[in-house]
C-alpha positions in Angstrom: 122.0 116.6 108.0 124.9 117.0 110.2 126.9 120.4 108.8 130.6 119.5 108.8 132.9 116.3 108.7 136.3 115.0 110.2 137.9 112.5 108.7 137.9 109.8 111.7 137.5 106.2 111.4 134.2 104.4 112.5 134.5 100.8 112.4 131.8 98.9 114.3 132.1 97.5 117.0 130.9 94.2 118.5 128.0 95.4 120.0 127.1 97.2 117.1 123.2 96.5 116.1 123.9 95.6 112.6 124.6 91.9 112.7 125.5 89.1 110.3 129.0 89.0 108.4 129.7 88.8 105.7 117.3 122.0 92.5 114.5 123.3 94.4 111.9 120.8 94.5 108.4 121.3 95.6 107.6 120.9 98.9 106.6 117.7 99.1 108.1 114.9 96.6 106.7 111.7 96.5 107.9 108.3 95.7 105.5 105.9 93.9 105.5 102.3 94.6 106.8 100.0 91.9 105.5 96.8 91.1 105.6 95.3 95.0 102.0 94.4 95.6 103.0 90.8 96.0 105.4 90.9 98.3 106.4 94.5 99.3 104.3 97.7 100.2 106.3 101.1 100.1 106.1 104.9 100.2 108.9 107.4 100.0 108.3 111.1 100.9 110.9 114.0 100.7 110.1 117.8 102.0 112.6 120.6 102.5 111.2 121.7 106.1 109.8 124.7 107.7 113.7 126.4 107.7 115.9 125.4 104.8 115.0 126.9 101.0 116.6 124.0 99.3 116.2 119.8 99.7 119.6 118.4 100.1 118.1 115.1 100.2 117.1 112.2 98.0 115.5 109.0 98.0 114.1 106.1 95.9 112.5 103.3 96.1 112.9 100.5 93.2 112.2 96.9 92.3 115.2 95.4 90.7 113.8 93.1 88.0 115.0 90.9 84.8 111.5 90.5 82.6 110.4 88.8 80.2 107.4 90.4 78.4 105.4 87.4 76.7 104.1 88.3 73.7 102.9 85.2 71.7 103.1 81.7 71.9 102.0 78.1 71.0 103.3 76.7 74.3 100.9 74.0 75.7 102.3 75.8 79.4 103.1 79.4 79.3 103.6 79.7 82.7 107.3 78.5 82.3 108.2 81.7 81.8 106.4 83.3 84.5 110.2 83.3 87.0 111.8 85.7 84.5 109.1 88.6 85.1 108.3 90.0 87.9 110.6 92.1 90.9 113.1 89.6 92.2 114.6 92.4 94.6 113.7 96.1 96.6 115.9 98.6 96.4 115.0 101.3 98.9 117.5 104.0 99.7 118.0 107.6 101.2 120.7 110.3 101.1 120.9 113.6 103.0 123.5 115.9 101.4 126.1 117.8 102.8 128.2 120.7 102.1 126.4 123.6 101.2 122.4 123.9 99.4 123.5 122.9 95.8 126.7 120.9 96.7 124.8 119.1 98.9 121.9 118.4 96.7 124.1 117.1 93.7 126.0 115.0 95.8 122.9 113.5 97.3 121.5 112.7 93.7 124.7 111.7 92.3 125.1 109.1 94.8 121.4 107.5 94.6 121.3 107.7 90.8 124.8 105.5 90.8 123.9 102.8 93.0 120.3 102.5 91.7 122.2 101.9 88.1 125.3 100.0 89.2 122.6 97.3 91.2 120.2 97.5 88.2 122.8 96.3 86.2 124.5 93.4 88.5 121.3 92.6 90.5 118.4 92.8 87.4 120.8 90.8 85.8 119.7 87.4 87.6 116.9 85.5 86.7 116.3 84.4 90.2 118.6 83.9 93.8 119.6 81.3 94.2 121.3 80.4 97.8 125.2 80.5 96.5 124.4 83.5 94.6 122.7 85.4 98.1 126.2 85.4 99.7 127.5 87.9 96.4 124.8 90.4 97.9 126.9 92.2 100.5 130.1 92.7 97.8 127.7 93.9 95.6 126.0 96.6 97.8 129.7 97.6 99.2 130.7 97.9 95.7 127.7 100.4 94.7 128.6 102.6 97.7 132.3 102.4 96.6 131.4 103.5 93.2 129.0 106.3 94.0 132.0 107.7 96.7 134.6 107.2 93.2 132.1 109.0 91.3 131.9 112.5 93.8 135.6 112.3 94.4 136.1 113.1 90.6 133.2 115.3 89.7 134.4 117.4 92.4 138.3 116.8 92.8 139.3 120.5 92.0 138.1 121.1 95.7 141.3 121.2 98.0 139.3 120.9 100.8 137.2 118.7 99.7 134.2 118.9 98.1 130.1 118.1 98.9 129.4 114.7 100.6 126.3 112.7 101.4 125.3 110.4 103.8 123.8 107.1 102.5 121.4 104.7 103.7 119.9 101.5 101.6 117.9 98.4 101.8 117.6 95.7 99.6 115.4 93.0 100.3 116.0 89.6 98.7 113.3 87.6 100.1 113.9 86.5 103.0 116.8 89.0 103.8 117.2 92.9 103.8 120.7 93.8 103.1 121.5 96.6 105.0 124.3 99.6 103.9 124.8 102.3 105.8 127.2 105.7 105.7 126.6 108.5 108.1 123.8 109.7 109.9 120.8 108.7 108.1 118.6 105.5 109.8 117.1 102.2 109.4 114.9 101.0 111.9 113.3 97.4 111.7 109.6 96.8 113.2 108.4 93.5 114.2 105.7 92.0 116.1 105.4 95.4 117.9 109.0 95.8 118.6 110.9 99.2 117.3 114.8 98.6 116.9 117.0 100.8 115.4 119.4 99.0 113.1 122.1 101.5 112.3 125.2 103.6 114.7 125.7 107.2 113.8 128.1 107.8 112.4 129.2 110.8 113.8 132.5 112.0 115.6 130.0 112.3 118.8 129.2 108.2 118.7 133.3 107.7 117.9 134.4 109.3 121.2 131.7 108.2 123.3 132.1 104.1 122.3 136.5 105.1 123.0 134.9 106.5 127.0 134.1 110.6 126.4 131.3 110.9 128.6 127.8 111.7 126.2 127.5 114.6 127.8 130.6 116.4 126.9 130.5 115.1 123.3 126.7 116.2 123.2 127.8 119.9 124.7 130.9 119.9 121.9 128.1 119.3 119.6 130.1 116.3 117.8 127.1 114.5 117.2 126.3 116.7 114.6 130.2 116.2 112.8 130.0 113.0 110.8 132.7 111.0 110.8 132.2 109.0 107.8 130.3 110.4 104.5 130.1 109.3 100.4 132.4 111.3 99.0 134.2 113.0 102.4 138.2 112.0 103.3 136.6 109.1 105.2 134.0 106.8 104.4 133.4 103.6 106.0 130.7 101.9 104.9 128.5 99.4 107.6 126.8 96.5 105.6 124.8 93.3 106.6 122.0 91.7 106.9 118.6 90.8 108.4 116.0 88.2 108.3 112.6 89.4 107.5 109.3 87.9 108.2 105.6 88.5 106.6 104.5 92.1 108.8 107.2 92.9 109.1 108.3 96.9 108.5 111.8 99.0 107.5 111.9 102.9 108.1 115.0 105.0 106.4 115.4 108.5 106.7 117.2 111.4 106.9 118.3 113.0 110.7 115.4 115.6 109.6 113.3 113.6 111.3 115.4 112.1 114.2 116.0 115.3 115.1 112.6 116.0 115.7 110.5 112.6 116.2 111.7 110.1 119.5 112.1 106.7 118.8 109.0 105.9 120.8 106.9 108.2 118.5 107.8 106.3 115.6 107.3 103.1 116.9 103.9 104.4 117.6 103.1 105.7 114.0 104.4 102.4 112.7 102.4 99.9 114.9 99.7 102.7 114.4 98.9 103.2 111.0 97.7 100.5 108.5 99.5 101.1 105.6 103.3 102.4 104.5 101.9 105.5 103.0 99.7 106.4 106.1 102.7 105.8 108.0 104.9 107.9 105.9 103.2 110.9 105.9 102.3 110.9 109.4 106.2 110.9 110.3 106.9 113.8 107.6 104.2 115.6 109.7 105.8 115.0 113.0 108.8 116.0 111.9 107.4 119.0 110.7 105.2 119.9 113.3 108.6 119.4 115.6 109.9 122.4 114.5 111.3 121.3 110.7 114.7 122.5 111.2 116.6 120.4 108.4 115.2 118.5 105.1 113.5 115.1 106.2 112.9 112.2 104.2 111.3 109.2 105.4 110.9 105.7 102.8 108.2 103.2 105.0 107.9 99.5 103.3 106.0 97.0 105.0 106.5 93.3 104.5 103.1 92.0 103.4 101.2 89.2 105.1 101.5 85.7 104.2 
């Protein structure tokens, strides 16, 4: 996680490769998969590094679900009921703290436990998605991220100078779409058919002045890629959401700057296109990471679109 914020705008750009409109934990904290075998495989993992003494970050992963439990009946078919139980959506999300070991951590957890309860409520709700209803998607997510940024701004609005932040990073996969939010430095990357590409743009003060024509590497010697420019809960938070269109094999990778910090974009296109399963894949990132050097808290969530 980057250590400090300015408050400067980062609205994307045209090239930008979204697209579409619209406490001290142990060292290792896994993420069990929910009910996903039909559709979705996942595994989250969460360690504090080889440096840091406390985990400033946070993840989940979730299915998003209206059921109906069948307990008795003397229908001649009762598979009617069958489309109100069962996941209709996959909420995967990460969040790397900022602004000092416990401040960071709280913030982190504050802002993942609201969204995963503000989309329970508005997304579990459904009994299906129906097309019309797939466009509400992207207001909803934007919404979650607004609430969660509300919700540090008051629990810690005696700070003048403003108080612990978090970067945020979700997917939530509607079949056949992953809606994609994204709020400072933390990453998505998209895998398909052996191709790695990165979905998200820092957000950092570093990728603000370079896109306006500062040379990369002055901003890289300033070290303003490590100020983020936009953060839940900082003076300014811009929020980047859209869309994608998955496919069966498909794979989506969020994490922390943990591990981008330590693992090249080739190396985890390797471990993804390597490794046969999300967990597999998972852990051997977390282990790059730390065999890198470990230098911040790293958090890697892996789910794989299963085959048709």
């Amino acid at each position: 996680m980057t250590d400090a914020q300015l408050p400067i705008s980062t609205n994307r750009t045209a090239d930008s490769p979204l697209h579409g409109q619209l406490a001290t934990p142990p060292a290792y904290t896994l993420g069990p998969t929910a009910d996903m075998r039909r559709l979705i495989e996942s595994y989250g993992i969460s360690h504090t590094g080889n440096v840091r003494s406390v985990n400033e970050d946070h993840f989940v992963t979730a299915a998003l679900q209206r059921a109906v439990q069948l307990r008795q009946t003397n229908l001649d078919d009762p598979h009617i009921f069958d489309r109100l139980s069962g996941p209709r959506a996959y909420l995967f999300v990460v969040a790397d703290g900022v602004g000092g070991s416990k401040g960071g951590r709280v913030a982190s957890a504050v802002a993942v436990a609201t969204i995963v309860e503000y989309l329970g409520e508005v997304v579990g709700a459904y009994n299906g998605y129906a097309a019309d209803q797939a466009k509400d998607f992207p207001e909803y997510l934007r919404t979650a991220v607004e609430r969660a940024h509300n919700q540090l701004v008051e629990t810690f609005r005696l700070h003048t100078r403003g108080g612990p932040a978090t970067t945020l990073t979700l997917a939530m996969i509607v079949w056949p779409y992953a809606y994609i939010v994204h709020v400072g430095d933390s990453r998505v990357y998209h895998l398909r058919g052996g191709a790695l590409r990165r979905l998200t743009r820092d957000q950092t003060v570093g990728e603000v002045l370079v896109s306006s024509g500062m040379p990369k590497e002055k901003a890289e010697q300033a070290g303003l890629f490590n100020v983020l420019a936009s953060a839940v809960g900082a003076a300014d938070m811009t929020p980047a959401v859209d869309f994608i269109h998955l496919e069966h094999g498909d794979a989506l990778l969020l994490c922390t700057d943990g591990l981008t910090k330590h693992v090249t974009d080739s190396r985890i296109h390797e471990v993804l296109v390597g490794t046969s399963n999300a967990e597999a894949g998972c852990r051997s990132l977390i282990e790059l990471a730390l065999a890198g050097g470990g230098s911040d808290n790293v958090t890697a969530v892996v789910a794989k679109v299963l085959p048709a």
